[in-house]
Each structure stands twice: as C-alpha cells, then as structure tokens.
C-alpha positions in Angstrom: 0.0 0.0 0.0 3.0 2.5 0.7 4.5 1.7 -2.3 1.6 2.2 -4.3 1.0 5.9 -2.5 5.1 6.3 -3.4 4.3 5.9 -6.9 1.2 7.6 -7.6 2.5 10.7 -5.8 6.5 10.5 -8.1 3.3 10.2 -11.4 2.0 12.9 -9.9 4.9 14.5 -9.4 6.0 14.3 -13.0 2.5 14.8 -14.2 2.5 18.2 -12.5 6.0 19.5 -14.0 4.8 18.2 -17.6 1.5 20.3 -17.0 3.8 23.4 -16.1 5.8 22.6 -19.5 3.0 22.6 -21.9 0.9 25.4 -19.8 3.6 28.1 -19.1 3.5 29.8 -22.2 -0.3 30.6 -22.6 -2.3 29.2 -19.9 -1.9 30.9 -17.0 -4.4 28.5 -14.5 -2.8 25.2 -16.0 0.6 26.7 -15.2 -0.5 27.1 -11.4 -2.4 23.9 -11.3 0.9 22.1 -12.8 2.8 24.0 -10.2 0.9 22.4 -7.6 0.6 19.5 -8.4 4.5 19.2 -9.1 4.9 20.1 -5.5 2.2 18.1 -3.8 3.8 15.1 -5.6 7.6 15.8 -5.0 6.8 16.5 -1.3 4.6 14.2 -0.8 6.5 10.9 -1.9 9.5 12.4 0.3 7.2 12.1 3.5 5.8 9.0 2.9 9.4 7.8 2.7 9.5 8.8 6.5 13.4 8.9 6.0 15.6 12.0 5.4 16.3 12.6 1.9 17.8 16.3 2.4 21.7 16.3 2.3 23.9 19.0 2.5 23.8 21.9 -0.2 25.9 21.9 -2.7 27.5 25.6 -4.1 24.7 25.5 -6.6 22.2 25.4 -3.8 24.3 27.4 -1.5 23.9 30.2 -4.1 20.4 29.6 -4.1 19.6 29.3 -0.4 21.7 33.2 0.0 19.6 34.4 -3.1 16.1 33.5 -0.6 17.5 34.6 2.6 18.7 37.7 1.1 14.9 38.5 -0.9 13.7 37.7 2.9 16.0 40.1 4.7 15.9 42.6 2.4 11.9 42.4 2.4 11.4 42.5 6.3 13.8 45.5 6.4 11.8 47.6 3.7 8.4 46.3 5.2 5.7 47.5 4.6 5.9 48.4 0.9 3.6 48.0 -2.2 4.1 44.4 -3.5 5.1 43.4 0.3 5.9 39.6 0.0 5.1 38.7 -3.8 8.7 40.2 -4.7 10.4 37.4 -2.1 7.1 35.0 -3.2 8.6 35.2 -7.0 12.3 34.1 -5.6 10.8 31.5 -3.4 8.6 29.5 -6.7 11.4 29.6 -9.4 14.3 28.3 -6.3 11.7 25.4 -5.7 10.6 24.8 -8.8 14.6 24.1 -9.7 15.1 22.4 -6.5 12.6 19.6 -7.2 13.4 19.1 -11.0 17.2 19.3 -10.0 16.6 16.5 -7.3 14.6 14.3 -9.5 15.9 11.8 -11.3 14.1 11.6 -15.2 14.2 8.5 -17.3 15.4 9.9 -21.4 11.6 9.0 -22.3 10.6 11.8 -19.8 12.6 14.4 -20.6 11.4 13.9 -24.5 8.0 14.4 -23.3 9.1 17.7 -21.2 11.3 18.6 -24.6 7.9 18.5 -26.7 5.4 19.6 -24.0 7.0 23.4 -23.8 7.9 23.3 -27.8 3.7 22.3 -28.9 2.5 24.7 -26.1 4.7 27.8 -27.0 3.6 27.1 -30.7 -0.2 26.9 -29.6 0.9 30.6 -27.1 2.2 31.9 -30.8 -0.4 30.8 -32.7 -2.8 32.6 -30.6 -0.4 35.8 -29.9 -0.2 36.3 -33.9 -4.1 35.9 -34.5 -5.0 38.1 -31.1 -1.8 40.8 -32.6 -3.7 40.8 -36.3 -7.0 41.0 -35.1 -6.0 44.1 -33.8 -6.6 42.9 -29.7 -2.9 43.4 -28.8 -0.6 46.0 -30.0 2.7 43.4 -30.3 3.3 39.8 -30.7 3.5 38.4 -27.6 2.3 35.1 -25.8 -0.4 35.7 -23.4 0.2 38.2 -20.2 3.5 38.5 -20.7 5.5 41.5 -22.2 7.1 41.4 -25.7 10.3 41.5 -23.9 9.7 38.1 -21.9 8.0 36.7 -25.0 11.3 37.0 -26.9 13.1 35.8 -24.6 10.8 32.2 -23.7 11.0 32.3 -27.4 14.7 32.6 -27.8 15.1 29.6 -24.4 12.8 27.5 -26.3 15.0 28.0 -29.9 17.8 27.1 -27.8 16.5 23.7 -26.8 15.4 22.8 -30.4 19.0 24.0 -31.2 20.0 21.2 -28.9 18.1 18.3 -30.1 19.1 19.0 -33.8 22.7 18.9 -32.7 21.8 15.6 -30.7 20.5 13.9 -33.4 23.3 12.0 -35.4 21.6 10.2 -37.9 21.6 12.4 -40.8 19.5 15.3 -41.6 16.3 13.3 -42.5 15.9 11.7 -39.2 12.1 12.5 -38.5 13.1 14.3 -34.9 15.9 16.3 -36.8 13.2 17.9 -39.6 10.3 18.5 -37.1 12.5 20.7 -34.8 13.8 22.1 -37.9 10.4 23.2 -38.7 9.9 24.1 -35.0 13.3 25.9 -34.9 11.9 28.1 -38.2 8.5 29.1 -36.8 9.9 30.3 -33.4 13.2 32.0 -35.1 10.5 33.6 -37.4 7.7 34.8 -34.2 10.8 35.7 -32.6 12.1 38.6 -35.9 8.5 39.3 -36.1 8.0 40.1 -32.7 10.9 42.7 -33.3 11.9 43.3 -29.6 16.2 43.9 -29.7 16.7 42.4 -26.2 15.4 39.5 -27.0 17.1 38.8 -30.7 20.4 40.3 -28.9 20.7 37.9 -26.1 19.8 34.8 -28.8 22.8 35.9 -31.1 24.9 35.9 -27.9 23.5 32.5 -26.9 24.6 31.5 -30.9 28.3 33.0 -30.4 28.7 31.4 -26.6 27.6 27.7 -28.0 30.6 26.6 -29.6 33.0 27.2 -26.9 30.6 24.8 -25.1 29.7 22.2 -27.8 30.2 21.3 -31.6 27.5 22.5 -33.1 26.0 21.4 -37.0 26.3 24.9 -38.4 24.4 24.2 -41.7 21.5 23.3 -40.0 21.9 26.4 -38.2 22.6 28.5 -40.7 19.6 27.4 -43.1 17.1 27.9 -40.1 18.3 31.7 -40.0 18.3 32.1 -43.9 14.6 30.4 -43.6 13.8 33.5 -41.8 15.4 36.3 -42.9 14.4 35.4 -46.3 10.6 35.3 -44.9 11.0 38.9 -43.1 12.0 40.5 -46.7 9.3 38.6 -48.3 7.0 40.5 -45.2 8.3 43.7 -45.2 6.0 45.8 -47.0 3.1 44.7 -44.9 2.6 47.4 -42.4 1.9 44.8 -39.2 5.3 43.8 -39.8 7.3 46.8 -41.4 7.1 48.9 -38.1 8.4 46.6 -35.3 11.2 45.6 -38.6 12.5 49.0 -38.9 12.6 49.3 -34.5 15.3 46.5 -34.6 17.0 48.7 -37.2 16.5 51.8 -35.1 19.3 51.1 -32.9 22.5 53.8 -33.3 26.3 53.3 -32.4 27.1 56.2 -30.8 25.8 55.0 -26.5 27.7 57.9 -25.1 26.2 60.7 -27.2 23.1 61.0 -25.4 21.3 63.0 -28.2 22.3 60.9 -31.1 20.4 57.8 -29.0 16.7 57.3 -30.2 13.8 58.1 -27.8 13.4 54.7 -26.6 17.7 54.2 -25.9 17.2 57.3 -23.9 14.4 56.4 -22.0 16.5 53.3 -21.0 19.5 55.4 -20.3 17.6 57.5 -17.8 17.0 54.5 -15.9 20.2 53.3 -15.8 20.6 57.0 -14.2 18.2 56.7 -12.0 19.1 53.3 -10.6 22.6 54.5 -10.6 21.6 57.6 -8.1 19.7 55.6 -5.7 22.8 53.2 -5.0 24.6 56.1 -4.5 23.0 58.1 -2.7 20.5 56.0 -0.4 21.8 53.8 2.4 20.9 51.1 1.2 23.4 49.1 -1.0 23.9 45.4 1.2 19.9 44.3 1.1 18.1 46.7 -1.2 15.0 48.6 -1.6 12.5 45.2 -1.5 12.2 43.0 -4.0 9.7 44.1 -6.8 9.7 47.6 -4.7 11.9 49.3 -7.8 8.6 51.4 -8.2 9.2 53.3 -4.9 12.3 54.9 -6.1 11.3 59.0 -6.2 13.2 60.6 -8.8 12.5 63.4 -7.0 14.7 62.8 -4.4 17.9 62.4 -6.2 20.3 64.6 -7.9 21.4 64.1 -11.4 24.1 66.6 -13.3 22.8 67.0 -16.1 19.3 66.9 -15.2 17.0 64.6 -16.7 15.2 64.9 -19.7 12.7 62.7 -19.5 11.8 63.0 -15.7 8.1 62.9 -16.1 7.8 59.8 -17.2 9.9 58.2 -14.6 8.4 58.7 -11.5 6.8 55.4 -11.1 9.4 53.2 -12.4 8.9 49.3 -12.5 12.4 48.4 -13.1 15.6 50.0 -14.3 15.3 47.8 -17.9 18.6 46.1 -16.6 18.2 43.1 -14.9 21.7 43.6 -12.9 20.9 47.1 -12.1 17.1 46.0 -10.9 18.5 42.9 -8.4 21.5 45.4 -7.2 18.7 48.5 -6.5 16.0 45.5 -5.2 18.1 42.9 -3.0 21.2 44.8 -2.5 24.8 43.7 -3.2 24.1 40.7 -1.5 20.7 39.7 -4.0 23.5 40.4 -6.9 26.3 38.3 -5.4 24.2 35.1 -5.3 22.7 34.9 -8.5 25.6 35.7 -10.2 27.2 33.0 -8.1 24.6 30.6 -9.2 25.1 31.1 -12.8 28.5 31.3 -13.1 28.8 28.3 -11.2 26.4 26.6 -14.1 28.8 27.6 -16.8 31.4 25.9 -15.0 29.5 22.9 -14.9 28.4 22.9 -18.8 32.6 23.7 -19.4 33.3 20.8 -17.5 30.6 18.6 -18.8 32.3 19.3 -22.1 34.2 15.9 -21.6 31.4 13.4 -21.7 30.4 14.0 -25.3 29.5 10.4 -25.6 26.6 11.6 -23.1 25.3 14.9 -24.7 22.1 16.0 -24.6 19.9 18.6 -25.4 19.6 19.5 -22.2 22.8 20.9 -22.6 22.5 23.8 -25.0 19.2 24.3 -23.7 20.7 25.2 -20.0 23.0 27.5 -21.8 20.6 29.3 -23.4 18.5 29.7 -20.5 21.5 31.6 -18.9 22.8 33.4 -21.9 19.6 34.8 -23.3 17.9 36.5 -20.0 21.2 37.6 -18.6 22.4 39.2 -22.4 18.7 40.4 -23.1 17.9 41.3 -19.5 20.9 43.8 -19.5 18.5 45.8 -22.1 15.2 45.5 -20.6 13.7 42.4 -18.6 14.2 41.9 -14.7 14.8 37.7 -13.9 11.3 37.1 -12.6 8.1 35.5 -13.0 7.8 33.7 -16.7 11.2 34.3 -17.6 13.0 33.0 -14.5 10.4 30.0 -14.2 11.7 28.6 -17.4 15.0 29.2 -17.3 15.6 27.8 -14.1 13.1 24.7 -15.5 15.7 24.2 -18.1 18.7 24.5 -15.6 16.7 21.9 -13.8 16.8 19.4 -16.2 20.1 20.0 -17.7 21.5 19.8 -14.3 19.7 16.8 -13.0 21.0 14.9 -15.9 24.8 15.7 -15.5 24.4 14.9 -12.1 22.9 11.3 -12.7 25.2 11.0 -15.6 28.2 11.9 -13.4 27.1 9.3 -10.9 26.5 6.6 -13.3 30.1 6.7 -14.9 31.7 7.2 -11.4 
C-alpha cells in the first residue's frame, strides 16, 4: 500500500511538471495547477518515505539558499511596501521549482515528453499571440500576459533547446526528430524577428556566439534555419503589421555615449540606468536593497542628477531599471547580486566541465546554456529575472542539471 501511494505521488509528481511545461507559455491557470501538483507530488512521496532525503547543499544550492535569505531580509527590512511579499514570493517559486526538477531523477523517455510539451505549447501561445496581434486585440506579438520583452526571450530559451536536439540527433538530416525541430526551430526564429523586440534577438545571437565554446554544433543546420527566416522577413516587409516593429530592430544607433544621437526609446533606457545608478549612490541602502519588486518606490524626485533629466516625467513610477543587474542590485542589494551571479557562473562551469562526456550529450545541454545566456544578455536591455522568464529558465537549468548529475554518478 506505501509503495503504491510512493508511486502515484512520483506520477503525480511528473505529471504536475509536464503540465507546467506545456501550460507556461499561454495558460496561466494550468501553469498554477501544474505548479501544484508538481509540489504536492515531490513532497509528498519524500514524506511518505519517512526517511531523510535532504543532504547538504551543494555551491549551486548554497547560491540559491543566499539568493532566498537575502529577498527575505531585504523584504522585512523595507516592510511594509507595495508588493510586500510577492517580490520574495517570485524568488521562493522559481528556487523550488529548480530544487525539485534538480533533485529528481528523469528516465530519457521523460525528458522527451518535457522537450515537446513546452515546444507544442509555445507554438499553440504563438499561434494565438499572432491571430490576437492581427486581429487588432494586442498592439505586439506576444504570448499571453507577458511583455514582448519576456515573450522574446521564452522564445529565444525555447529555440535554444530545439537548437539542442538537432545537434543531438546523429543520424543524418532526414531523421524524423531532426526535420520537425527544424520546422519548429523556423517558426519560433520567425515569431521571434516578427515580434521585433532587440533584447530578446540580442541575447539569442549571444547564446549563438557562446555555443561553440561549449559544444560542436551542425552549423548548416543552423545557418539554413536563420536564412529560412530572414528570407521570410523580406518577403514581409511591405506589410505594415510587420514593417514597423522591422524598422525598430534597425533603429538602434552606435554612438551609446552621445546622449542625443540615442533614439527616444535608448534614452528612455538610459535614464533608468541613471536613476538606478543615483539611488545606490546616494541611499543607504546598498547590502539588502530597496525590497524585492519595490523598484517602483524609487522617487526621482529625491535624487540629484548633473545633467538633469530629460525625461523625468515619465519616470516617477518606475517598474524596473530595464537592466536586470541594475534592478536585483537597487532590489536585493549587493548581496541579492552576489548570489545569483554566483549561481550562474557556477552553471557555466558545470556545462565547461561537462564538455568531456560527449558520448553523453544531450539537449539538455544547450538548452541550459541558453537559458542563462539569453535572459542575462537580453535582460541587460530590458527584462528583470522574474516571473515567466526566471520560471523557465531555471526549468531548463533543472533538467540539464539533473541529468549531468545522474550522468556523473553513473560513470563514477
């Protein structure tokens, strides 16, 4: 009977993180639900166990525990403020949503059912996001209640995967697996240029640089993928829907430190780099933060700027400093910063190390690596690491993560 309630809570278990796989990027309830679920079942077959499967952490999890005990800290000191616990409440989900995947132990047959459950729902999320965007409901392309920002960037973690199993399948380029990513890889690479947010595309061309140095990688494939696409922009680029968010990823100048050569949106960015760069200044508070989420008490009014700025209107109500270091430093202090830089640094040493076990590889692989590359490149332009974005990028960690370490233990 024990065993029975041990295995129908690890099904559960599983069932709940494939739900969160094929839910996260449109359906906001089935995303909770799978949530749940997930941790009901991982939690609940550890109890039932009655025997003590915590050991000690590990740097990775050493990095993690700081990054929660600093978000707490740094929210009891600012308390009370406007988002009071949900800033510390979106640290806590993603950290135990890695936890439990890195912990768990997946058989190759379930992490192919993971690999397609996030690939069919993001296509169904697009699907939907281009018909709501051309029906004239939403003003961008963007998968539902999340910013065009995040969208690029789930897009671009998503590519990276597919980028991953076409590299992992050896058997020739008309192995069935190898042509439907292909496809796959062309429609996201496409909603992703269509979509026509420059953080996003950025941090996906640094993921495309960083991936040699980390595996060998089929370049043709790769290279007809992005020709797929760019010859499919031209095609689209008299049509007006597209033409406008085409011409803002060409809108970008050179010159960064000529303030007036910078288009409105670069200087609107600029300004709150300025602004976050004041407030760690010149506030006391540069070891735990402001609060996490609480960038939106910052009053601009209250800080001194030579030259002045030009677009203080619009900036008293910030929601983040469109830099994801600058938003963690001004939020959780240098502490908040230390830790999850820790933690991903520490990753890429991992994936270097892993680098020897290429009889192992797996998709896994270039999927963690895009996962760190693309929201810490793209983040650095606009999107804080929270909510969506840091949900599946740390669900992708997870896995990749999980497998080296049973990998690891199996050849040891």
């Amino acid at each position: 009977m024990k065993d029975k309630k041990y295995q129908n809570l690890k099904t559960l278990e599983f069932l709940g993180l494939f739900v969160l796989f094929f839910c996260i990027p449109f359906f906001k309830v089935g995303k909770t639900v799978g949530v749940f679920m997930l941790i009901f079942g991982a939690f609940g077959h550890i109890l039932i166990q009655r025997k003590n499967t915590f050991s000690k952490p590990n740097l990775l999890e050493f990095f993690l525990l700081g990054l929660l005990i600093t978000g707490f800290i740094s929210t009891v000191l600012n308390w009370p403020f406007h988002k009071g616990f949900n800033g510390f409440k979106d640290t806590f989900q993603f950290v135990l949503i890695f936890w439990v995947i890195y912990r768990k132990t997946f058989t190759l047959k379930q992490l192919e059912l993971l690999f397609w459950a996030i690939v069919i729902g993001s296509i169904i999320g697009l699907t939907v996001g281009y018909i709501r965007w051309q029906s004239g409901d939403k003003a961008y392309f963007i998968l539902k209640n999340m910013s065009l920002a995040n969208t690029s960037i789930i897009i671009g973690i998503i590519s990276s995967s597919l980028i991953g199993k076409i590299i992992q399948e050896k058997d020739g380029f008309l192995n069935k697996d190898k042509i439907i990513s292909s496809l796959a890889l062309i429609f996201l690479l496409f909603c992703l240029f269509m979509g026509g947010n420059r953080s996003g595309i950025i941090g996906f061309c640094a993921f495309l640089v960083t991936l040699p140095f980390f595996r060998s990688i089929n370049k043709k494939a790769i290279a007809f993928a992005i020709v797929i696409v760019c010859i499919s922009s031209v095609i689209l680029w008299d049509l007006k829907s597209y033409s406008n968010r085409i011409t803002h990823l060409l809108e970008i100048r050179l010159n960064v430190f000529n303030y007036e050569s910078m288009t409105p949106n670069d200087q609107f960015r600029f300004d709150y780099w300025r602004v976050s760069y004041a407030q760690f200044i010149q506030k006391n508070k540069k070891m735990f933060g402001i609060g996490p989420r609480n960038y939106g008490s910052i009053d601009v009014n209250n800080l001194k700027f030579d030259p002045p700025l030009k677009n203080i209107a619009k900036l008293q109500s910030p929601n983040h400093s469109h830099n994801w270091l600058l938003t963690k430093l001004i939020e959780e202090g240098i502490f908040g910063l230390f830790f999850i830089l820790g933690f991903w640094v520490s990753v890429l040493w991992i994936l270097l190390k892993y680098r020897k076990y290429e009889k192992n590889y797996h998709w896994s692989i270039v999927s963690c690596l895009g996962a760190i590359i693309i929201p810490a490149i793209a983040g650095l332009f606009y999107s804080p690491f929270r909510r969506e974005v840091a949900w599946v990028s740390m669900m992708y960690i997870g896995l990749a993560l999980s497998f080296i370490r049973n990998t690891e233990c199996k050849d040891t």
